[in-house]
PDB file of N, CA, C and O in Angstrom:
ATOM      1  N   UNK A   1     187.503  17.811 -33.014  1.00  0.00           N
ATOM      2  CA  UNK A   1     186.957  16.648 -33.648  1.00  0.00           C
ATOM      3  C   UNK A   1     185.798  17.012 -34.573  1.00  0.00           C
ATOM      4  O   UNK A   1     184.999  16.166 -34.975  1.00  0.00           O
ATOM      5  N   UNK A   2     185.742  18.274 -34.887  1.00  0.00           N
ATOM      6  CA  UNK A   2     184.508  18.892 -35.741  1.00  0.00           C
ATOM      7  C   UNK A   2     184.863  18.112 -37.149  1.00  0.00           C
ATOM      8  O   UNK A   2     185.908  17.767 -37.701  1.00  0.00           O
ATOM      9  N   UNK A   3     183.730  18.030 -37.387  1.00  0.00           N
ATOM     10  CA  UNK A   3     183.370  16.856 -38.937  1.00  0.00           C
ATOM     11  C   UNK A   3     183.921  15.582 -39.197  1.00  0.00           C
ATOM     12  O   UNK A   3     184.435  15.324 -40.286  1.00  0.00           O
ATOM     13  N   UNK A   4     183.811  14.311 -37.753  1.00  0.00           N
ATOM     14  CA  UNK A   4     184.577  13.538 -38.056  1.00  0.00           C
ATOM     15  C   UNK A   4     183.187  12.775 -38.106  1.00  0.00           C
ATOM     16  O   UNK A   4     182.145  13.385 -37.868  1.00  0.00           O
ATOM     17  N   UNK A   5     183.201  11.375 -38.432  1.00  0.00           N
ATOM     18  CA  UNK A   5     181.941  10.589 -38.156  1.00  0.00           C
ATOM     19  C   UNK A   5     181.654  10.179 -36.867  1.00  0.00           C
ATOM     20  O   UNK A   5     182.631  10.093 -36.123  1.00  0.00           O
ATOM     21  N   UNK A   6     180.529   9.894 -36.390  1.00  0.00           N
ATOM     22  CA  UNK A   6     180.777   9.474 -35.012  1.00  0.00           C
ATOM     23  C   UNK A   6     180.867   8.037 -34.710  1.00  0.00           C
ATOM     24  O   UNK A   6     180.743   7.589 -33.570  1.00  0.00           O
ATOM     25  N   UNK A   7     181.151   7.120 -36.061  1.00  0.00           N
ATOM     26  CA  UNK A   7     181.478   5.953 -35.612  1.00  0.00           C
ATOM     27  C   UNK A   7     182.871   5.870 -35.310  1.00  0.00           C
ATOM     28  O   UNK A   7     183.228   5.167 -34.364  1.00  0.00           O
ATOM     29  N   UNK A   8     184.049   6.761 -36.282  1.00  0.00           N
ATOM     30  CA  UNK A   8     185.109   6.920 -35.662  1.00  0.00           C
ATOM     31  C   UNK A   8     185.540   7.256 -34.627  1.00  0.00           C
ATOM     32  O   UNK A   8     186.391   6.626 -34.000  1.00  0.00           O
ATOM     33  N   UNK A   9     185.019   8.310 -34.277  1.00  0.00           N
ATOM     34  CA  UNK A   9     185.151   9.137 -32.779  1.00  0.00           C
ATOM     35  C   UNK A   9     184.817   7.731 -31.833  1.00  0.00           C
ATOM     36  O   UNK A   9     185.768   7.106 -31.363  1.00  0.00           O
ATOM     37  N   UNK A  10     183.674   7.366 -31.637  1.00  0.00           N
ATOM     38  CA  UNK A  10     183.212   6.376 -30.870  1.00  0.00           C
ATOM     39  C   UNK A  10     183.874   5.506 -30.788  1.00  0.00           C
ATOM     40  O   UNK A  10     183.930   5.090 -29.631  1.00  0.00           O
ATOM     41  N   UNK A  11     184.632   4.807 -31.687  1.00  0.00           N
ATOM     42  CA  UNK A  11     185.787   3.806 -31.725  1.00  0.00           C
ATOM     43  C   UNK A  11     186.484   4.141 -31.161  1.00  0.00           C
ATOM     44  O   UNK A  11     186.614   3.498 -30.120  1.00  0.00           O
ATOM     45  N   UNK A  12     187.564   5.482 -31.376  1.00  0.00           N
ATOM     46  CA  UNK A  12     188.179   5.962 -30.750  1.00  0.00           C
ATOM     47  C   UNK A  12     188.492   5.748 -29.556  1.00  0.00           C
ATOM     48  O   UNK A  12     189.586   5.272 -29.253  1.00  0.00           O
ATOM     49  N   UNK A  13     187.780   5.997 -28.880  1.00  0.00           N
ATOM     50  CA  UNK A  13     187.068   6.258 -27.664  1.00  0.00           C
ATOM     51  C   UNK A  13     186.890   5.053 -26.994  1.00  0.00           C
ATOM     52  O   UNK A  13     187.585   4.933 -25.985  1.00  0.00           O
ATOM     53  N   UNK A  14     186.031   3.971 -27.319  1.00  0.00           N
ATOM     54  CA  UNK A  14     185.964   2.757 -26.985  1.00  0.00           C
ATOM     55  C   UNK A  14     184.778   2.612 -26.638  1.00  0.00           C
ATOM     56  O   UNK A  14     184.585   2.147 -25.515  1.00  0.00           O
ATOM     57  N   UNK A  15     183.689   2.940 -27.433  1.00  0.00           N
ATOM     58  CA  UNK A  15     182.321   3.260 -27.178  1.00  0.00           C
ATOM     59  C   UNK A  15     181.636   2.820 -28.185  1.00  0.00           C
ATOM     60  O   UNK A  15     182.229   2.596 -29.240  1.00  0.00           O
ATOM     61  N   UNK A  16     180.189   2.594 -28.072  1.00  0.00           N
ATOM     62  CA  UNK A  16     179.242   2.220 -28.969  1.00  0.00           C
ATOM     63  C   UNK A  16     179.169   3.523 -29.728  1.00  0.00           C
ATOM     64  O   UNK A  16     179.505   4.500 -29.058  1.00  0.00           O
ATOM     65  N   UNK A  17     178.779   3.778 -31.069  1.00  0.00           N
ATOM     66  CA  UNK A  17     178.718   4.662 -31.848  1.00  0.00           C
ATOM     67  C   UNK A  17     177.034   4.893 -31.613  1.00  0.00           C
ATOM     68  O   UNK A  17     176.510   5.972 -31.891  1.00  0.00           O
ATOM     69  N   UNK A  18     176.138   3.558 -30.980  1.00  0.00           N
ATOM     70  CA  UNK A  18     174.890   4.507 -31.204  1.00  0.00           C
ATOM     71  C   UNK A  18     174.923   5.131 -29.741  1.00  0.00           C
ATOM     72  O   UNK A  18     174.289   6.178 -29.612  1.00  0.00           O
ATOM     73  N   UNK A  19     175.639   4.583 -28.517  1.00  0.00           N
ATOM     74  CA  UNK A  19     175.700   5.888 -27.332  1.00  0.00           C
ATOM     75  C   UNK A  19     176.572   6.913 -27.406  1.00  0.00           C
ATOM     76  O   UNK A  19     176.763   7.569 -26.382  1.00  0.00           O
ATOM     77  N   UNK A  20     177.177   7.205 -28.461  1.00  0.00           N
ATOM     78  CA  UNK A  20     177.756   8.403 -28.790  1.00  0.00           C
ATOM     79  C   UNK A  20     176.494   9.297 -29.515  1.00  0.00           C
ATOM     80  O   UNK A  20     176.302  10.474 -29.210  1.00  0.00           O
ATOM     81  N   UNK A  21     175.773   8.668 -30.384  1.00  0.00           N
ATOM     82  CA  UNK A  21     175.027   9.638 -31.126  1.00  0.00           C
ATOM     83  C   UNK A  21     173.691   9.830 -30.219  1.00  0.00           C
ATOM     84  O   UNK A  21     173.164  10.936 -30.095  1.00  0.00           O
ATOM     85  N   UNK A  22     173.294   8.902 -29.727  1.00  0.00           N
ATOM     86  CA  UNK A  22     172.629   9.389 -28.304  1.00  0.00           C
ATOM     87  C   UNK A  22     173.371  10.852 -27.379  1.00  0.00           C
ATOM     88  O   UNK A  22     172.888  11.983 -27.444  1.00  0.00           O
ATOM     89  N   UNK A  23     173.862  10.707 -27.055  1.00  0.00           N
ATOM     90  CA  UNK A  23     174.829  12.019 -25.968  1.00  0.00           C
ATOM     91  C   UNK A  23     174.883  13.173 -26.930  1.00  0.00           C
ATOM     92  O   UNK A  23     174.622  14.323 -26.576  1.00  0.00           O
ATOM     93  N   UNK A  24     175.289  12.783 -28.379  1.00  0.00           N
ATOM     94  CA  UNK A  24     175.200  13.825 -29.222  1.00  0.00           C
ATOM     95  C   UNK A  24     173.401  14.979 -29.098  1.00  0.00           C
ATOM     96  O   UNK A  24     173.031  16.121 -28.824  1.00  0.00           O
ATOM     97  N   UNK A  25     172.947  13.864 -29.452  1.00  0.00           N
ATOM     98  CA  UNK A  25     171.289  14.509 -29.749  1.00  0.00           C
ATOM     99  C   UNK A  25     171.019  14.896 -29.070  1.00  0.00           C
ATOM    100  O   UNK A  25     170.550  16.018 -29.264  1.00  0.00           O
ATOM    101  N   UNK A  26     171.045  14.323 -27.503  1.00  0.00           N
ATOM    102  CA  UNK A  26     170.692  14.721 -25.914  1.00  0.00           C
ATOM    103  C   UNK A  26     171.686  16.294 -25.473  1.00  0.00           C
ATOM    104  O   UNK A  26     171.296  17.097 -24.626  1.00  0.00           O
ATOM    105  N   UNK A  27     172.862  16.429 -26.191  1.00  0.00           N
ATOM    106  CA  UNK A  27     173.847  18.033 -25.948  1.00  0.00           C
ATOM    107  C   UNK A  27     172.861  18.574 -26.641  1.00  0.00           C
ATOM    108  O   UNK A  27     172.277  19.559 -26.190  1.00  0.00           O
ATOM    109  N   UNK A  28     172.579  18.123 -27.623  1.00  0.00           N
ATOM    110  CA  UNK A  28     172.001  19.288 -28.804  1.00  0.00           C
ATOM    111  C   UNK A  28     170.811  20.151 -28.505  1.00  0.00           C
ATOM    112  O   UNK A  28     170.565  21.342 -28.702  1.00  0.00           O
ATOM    113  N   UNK A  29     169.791  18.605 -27.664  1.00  0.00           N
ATOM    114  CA  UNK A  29     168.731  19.317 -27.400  1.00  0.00           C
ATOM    115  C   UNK A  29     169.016  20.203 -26.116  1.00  0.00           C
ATOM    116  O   UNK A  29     168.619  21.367 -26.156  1.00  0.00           O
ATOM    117  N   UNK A  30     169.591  19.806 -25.118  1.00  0.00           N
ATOM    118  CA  UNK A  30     169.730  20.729 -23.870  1.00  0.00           C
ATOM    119  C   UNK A  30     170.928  22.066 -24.351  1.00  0.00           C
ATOM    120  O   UNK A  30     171.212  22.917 -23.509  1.00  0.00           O
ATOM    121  N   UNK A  31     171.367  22.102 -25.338  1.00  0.00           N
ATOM    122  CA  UNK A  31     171.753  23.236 -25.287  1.00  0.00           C
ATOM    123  C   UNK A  31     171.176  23.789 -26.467  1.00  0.00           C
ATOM    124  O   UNK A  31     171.580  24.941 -26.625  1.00  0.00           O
ATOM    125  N   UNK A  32     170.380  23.412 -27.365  1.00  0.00           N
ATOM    126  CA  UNK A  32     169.391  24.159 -27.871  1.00  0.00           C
ATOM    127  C   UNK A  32     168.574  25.099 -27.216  1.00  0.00           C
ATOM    128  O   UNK A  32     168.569  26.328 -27.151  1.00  0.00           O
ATOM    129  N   UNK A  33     167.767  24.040 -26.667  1.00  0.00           N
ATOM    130  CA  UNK A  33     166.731  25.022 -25.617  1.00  0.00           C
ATOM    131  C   UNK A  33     167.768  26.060 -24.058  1.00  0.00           C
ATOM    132  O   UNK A  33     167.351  26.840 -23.201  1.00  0.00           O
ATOM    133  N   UNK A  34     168.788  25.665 -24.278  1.00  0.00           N
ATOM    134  CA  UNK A  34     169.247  27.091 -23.695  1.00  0.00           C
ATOM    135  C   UNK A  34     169.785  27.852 -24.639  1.00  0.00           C
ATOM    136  O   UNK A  34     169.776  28.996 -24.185  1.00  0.00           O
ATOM    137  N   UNK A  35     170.200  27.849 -25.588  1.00  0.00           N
ATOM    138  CA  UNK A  35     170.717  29.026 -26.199  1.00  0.00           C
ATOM    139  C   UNK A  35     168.993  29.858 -27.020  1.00  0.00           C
ATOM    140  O   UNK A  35     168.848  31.047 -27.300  1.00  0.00           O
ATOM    141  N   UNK A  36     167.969  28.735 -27.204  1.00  0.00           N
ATOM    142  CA  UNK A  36     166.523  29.563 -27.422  1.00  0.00           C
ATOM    143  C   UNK A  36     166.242  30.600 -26.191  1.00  0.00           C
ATOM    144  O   UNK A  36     165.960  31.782 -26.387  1.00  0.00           O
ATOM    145  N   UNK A  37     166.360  29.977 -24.836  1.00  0.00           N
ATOM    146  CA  UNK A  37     166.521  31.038 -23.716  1.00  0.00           C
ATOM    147  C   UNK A  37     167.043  32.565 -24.096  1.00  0.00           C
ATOM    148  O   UNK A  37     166.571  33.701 -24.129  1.00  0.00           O
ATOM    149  N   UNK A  38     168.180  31.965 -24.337  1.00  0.00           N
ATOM    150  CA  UNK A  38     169.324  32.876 -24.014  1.00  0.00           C
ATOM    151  C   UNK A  38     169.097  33.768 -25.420  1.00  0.00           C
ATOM    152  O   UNK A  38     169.758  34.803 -25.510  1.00  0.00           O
ATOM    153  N   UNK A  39     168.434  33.510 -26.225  1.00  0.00           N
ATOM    154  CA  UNK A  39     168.078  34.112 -27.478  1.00  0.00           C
ATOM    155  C   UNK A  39     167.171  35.234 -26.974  1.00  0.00           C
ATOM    156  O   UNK A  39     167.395  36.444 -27.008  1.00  0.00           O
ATOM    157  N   UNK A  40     165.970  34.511 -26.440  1.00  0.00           N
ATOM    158  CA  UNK A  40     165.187  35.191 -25.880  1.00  0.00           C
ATOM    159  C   UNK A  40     165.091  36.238 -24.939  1.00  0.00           C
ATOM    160  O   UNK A  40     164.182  37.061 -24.833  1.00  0.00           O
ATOM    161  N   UNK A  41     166.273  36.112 -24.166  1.00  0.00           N
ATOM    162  CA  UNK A  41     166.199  36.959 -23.098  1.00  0.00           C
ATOM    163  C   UNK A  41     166.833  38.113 -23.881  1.00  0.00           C
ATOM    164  O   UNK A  41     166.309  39.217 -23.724  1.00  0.00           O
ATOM    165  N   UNK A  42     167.825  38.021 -24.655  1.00  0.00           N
ATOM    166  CA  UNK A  42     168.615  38.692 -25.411  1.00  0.00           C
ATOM    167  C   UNK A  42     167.792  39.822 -25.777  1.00  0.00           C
ATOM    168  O   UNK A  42     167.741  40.972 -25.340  1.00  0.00           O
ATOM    169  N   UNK A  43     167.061  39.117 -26.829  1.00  0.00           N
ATOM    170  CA  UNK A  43     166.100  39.719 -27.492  1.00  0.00           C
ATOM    171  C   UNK A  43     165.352  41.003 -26.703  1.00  0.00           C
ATOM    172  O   UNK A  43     165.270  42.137 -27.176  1.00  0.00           O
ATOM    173  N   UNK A  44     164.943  40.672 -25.691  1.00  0.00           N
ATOM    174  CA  UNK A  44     163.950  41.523 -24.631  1.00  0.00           C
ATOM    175  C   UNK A  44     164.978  42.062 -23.930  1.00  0.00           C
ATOM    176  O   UNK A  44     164.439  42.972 -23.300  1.00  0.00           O
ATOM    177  N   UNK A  45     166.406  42.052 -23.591  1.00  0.00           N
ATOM    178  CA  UNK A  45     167.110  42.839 -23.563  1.00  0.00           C
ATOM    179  C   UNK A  45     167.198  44.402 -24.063  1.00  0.00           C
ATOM    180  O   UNK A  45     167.028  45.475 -23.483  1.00  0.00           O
ATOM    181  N   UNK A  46     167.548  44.024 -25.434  1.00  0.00           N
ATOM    182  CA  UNK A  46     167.435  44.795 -26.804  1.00  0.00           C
ATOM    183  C   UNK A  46     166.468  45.895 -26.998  1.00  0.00           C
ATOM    184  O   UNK A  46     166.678  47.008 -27.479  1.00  0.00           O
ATOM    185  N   UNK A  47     165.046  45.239 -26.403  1.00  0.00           N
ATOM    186  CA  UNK A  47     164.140  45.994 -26.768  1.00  0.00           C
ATOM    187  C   UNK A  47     163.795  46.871 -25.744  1.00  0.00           C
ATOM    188  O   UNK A  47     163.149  47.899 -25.941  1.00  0.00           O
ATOM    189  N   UNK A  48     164.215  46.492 -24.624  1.00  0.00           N
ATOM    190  CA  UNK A  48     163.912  47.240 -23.262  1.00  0.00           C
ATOM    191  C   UNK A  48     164.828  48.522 -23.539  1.00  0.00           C
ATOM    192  O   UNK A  48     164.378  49.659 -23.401  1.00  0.00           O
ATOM    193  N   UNK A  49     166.510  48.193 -24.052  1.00  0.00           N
ATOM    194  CA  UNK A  49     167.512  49.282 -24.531  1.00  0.00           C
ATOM    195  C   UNK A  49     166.879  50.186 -25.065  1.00  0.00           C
ATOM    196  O   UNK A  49     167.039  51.339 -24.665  1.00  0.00           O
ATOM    197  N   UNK A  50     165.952  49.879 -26.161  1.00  0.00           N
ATOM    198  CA  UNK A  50     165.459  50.390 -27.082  1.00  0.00           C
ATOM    199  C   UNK A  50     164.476  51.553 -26.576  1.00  0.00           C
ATOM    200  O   UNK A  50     164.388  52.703 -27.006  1.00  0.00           O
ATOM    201  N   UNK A  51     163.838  50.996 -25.653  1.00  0.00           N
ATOM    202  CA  UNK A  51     162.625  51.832 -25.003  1.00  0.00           C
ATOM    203  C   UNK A  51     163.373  52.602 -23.905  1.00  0.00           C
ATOM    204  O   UNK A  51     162.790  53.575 -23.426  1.00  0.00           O
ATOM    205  N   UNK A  52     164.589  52.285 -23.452  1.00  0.00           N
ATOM    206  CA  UNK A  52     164.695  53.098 -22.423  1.00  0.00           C
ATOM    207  C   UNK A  52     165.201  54.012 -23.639  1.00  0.00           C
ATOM    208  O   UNK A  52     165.424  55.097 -23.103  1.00  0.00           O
ATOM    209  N   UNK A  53     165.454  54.108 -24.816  1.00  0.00           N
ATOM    210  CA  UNK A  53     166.727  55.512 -25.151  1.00  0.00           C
ATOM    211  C   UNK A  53     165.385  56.276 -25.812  1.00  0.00           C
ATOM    212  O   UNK A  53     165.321  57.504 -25.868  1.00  0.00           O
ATOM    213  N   UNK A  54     164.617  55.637 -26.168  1.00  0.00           N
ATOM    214  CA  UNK A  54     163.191  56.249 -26.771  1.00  0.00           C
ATOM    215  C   UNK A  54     162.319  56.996 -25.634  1.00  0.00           C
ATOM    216  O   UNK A  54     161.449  57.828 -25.891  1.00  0.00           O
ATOM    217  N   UNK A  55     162.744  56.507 -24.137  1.00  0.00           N
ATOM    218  CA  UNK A  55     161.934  57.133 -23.347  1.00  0.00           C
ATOM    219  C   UNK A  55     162.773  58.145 -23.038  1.00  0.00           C
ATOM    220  O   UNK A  55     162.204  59.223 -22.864  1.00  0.00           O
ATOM    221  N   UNK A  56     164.160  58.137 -22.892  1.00  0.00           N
ATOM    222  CA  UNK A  56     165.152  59.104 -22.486  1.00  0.00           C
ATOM    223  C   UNK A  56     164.968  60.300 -23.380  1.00  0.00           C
ATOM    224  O   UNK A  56     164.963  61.454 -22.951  1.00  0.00           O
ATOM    225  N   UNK A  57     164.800  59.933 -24.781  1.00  0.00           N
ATOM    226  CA  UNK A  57     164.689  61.188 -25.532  1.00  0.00           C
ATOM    227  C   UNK A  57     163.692  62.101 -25.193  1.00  0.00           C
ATOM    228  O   UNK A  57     163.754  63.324 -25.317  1.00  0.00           O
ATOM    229  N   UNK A  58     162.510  61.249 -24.637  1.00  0.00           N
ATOM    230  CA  UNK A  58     160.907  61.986 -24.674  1.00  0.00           C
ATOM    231  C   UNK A  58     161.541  62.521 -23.295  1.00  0.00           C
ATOM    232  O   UNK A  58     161.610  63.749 -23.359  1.00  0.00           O
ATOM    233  N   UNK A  59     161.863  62.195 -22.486  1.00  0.00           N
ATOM    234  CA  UNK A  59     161.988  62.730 -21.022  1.00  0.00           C
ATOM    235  C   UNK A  59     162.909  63.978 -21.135  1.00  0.00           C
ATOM    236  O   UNK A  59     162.602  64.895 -20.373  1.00  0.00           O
ATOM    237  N   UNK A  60     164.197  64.223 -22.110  1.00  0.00           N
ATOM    238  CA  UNK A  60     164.685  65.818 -22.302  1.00  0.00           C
ATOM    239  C   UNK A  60     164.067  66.549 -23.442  1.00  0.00           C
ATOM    240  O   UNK A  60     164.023  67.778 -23.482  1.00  0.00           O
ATOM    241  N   UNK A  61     163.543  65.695 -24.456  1.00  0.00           N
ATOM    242  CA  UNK A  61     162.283  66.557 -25.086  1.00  0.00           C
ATOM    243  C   UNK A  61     161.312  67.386 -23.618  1.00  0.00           C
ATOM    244  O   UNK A  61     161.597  68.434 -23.039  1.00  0.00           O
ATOM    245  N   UNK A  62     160.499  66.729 -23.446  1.00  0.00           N
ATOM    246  CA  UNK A  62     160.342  67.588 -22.313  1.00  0.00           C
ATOM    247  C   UNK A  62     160.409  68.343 -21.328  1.00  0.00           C
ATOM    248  O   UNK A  62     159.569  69.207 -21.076  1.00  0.00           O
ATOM    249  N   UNK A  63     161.806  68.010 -20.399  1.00  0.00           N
ATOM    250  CA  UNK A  63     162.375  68.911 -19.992  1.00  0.00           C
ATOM    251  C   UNK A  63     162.437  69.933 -20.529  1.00  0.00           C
ATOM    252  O   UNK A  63     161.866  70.901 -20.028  1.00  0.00           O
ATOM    253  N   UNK A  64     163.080  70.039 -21.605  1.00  0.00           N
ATOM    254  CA  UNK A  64     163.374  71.857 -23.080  1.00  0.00           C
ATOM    255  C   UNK A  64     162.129  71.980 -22.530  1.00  0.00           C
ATOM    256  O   UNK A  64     162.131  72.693 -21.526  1.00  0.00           O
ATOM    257  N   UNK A  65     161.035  71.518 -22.850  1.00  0.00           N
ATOM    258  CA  UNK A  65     159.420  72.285 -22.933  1.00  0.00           C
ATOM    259  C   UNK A  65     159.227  72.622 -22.038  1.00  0.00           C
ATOM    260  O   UNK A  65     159.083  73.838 -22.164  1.00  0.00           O
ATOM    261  N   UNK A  66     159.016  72.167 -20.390  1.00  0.00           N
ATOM    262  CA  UNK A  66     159.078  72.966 -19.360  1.00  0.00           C
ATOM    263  C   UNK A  66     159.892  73.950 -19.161  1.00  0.00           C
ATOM    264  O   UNK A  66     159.418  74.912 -18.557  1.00  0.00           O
ATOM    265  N   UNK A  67     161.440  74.027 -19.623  1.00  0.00           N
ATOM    266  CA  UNK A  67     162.298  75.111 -19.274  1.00  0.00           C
ATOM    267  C   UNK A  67     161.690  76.137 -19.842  1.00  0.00           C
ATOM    268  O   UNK A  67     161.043  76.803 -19.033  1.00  0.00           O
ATOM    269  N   UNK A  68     161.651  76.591 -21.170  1.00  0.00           N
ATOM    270  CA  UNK A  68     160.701  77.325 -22.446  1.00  0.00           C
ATOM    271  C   UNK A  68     159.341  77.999 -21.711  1.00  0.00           C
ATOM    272  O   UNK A  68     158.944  79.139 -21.469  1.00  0.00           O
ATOM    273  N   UNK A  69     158.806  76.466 -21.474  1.00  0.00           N
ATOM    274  CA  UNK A  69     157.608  77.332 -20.817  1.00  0.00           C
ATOM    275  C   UNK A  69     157.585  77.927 -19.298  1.00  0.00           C
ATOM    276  O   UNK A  69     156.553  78.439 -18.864  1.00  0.00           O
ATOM    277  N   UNK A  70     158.962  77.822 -18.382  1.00  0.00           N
ATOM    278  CA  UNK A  70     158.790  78.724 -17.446  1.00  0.00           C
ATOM    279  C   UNK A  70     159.250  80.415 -17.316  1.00  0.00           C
ATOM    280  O   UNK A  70     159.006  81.417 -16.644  1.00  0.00           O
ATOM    281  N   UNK A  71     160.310  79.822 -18.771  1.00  0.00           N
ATOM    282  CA  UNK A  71     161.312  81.211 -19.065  1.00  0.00           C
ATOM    283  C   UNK A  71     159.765  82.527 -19.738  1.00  0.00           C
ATOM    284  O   UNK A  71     159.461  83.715 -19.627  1.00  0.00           O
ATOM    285  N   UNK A  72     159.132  80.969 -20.563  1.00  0.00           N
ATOM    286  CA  UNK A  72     158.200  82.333 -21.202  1.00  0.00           C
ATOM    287  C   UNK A  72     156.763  82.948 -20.077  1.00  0.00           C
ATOM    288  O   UNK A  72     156.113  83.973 -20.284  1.00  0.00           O
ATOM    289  N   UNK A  73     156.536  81.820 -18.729  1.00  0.00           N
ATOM    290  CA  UNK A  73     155.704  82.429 -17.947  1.00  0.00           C
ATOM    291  C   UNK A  73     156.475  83.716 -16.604  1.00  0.00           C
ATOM    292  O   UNK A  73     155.945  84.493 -15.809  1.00  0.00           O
ATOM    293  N   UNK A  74     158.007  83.357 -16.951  1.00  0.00           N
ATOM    294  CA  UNK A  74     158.697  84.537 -16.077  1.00  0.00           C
ATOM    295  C   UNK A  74     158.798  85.827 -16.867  1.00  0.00           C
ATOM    296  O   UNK A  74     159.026  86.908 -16.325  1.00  0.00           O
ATOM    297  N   UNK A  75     158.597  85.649 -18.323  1.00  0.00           N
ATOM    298  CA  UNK A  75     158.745  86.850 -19.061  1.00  0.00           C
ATOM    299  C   UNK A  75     157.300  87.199 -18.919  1.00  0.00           C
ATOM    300  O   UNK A  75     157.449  88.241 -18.281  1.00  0.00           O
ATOM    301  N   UNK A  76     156.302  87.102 -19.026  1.00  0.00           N
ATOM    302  CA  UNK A  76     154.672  87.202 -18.757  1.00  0.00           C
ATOM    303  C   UNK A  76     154.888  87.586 -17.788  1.00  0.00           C
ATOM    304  O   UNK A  76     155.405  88.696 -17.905  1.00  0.00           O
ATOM    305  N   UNK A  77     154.709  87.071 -16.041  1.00  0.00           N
ATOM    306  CA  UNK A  77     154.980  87.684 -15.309  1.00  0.00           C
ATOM    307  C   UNK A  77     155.398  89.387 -14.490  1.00  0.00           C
ATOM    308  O   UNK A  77     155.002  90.241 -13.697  1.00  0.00           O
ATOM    309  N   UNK A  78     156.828  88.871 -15.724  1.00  0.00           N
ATOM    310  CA  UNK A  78     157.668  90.444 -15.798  1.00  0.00           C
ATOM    311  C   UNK A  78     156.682  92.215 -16.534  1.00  0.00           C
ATOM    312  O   UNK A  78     156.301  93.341 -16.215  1.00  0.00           O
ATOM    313  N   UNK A  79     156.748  91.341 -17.523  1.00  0.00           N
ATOM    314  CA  UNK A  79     155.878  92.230 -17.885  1.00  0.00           C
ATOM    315  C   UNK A  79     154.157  92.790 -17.917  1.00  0.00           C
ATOM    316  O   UNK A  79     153.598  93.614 -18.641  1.00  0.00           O
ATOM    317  N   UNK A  80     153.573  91.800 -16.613  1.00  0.00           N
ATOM    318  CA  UNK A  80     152.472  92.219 -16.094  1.00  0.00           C
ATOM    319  C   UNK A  80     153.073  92.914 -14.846  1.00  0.00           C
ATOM    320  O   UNK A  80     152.322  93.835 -14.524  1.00  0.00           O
ATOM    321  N   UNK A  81     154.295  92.808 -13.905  1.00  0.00           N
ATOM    322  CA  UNK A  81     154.646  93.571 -13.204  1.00  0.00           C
ATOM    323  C   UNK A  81     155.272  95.052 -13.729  1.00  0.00           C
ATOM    324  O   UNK A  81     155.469  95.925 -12.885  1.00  0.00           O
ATOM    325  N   UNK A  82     155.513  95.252 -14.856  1.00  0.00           N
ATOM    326  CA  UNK A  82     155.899  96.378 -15.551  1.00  0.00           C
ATOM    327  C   UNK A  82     154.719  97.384 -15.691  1.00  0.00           C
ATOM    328  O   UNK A  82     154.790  98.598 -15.503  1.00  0.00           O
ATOM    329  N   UNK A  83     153.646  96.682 -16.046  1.00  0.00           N
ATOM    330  CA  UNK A  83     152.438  97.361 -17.040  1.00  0.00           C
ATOM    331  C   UNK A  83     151.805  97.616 -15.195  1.00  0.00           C
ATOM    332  O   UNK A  83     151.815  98.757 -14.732  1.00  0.00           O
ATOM    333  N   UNK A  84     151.483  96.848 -14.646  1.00  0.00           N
ATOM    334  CA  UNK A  84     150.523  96.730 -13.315  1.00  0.00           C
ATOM    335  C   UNK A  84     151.216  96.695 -12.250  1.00  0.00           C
ATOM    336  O   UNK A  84     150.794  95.831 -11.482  1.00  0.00           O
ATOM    337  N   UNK A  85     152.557  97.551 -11.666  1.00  0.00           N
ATOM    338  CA  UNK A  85     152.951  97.419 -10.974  1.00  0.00           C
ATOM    339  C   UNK A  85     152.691  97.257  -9.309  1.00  0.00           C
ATOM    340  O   UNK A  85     153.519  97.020  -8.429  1.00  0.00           O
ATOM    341  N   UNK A  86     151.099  97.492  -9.200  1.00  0.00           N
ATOM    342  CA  UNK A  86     150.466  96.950  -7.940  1.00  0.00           C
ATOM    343  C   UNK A  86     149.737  95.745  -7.607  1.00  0.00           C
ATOM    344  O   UNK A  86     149.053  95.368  -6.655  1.00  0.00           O
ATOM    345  N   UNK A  87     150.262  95.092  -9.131  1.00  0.00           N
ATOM    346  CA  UNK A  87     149.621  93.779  -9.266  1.00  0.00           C
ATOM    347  C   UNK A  87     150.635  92.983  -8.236  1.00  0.00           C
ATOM    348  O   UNK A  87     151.851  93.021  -8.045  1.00  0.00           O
ATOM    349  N   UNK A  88     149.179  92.003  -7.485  1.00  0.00           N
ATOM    350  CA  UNK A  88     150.010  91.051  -6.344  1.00  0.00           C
ATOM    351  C   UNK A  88     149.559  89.913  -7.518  1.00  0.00           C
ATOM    352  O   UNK A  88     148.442  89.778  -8.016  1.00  0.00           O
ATOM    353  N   UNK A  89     150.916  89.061  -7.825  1.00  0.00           N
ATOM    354  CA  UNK A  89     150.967  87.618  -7.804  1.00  0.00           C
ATOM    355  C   UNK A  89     151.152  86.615  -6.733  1.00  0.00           C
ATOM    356  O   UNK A  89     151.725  86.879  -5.676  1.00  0.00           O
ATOM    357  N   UNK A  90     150.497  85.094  -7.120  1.00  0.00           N
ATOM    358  CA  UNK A  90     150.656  84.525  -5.966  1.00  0.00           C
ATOM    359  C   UNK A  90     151.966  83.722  -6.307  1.00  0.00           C
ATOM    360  O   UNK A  90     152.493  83.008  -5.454  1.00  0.00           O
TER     361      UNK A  90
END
């Protein structure tokens, strides 16, 4: 019934055309303010996505950097046990 008038429809029907356009305004507003909800939540959905893949990156960015930096404190290590071989590490 998209784009008919609502005095027709209402006739139709067997109804007052102004309690049709009443029920009309009254859908509109209650499902306005839920689809603003539902906008909203959306929205902060989105952005949470956003931050988790932005935090995910920083979290194996870092990982590499710890791996790096244990490979390069086992090579240090190694070669203070080479040079100082009575060296006690803890």
């Amino acid at each position: 019934m998209m784009g008919c008038r609502t005095e027709v429809v209402a006739r139709r029907h067997g109804m007052s055309p102004k309690t049709l356009r009443e029920w009309v305004r009254q859908y509109r507003d209650e499902v306005g303010d839920i689809m603003e909800r539902k906008k909203q939540e959306q929205k902060q959905i989105l952005e949470a996505a956003a931050n988790y893949e932005e935090l995910k990156k920083q979290y194996e960015e870092a990982l590499k950097l710890i791996g790096h930096l244990q490979l390069e404190n086992n090579i240090l290590r190694d070669m203070v046990k080479k040079k100082y071989p009575d060296y006690k590490s803890r």
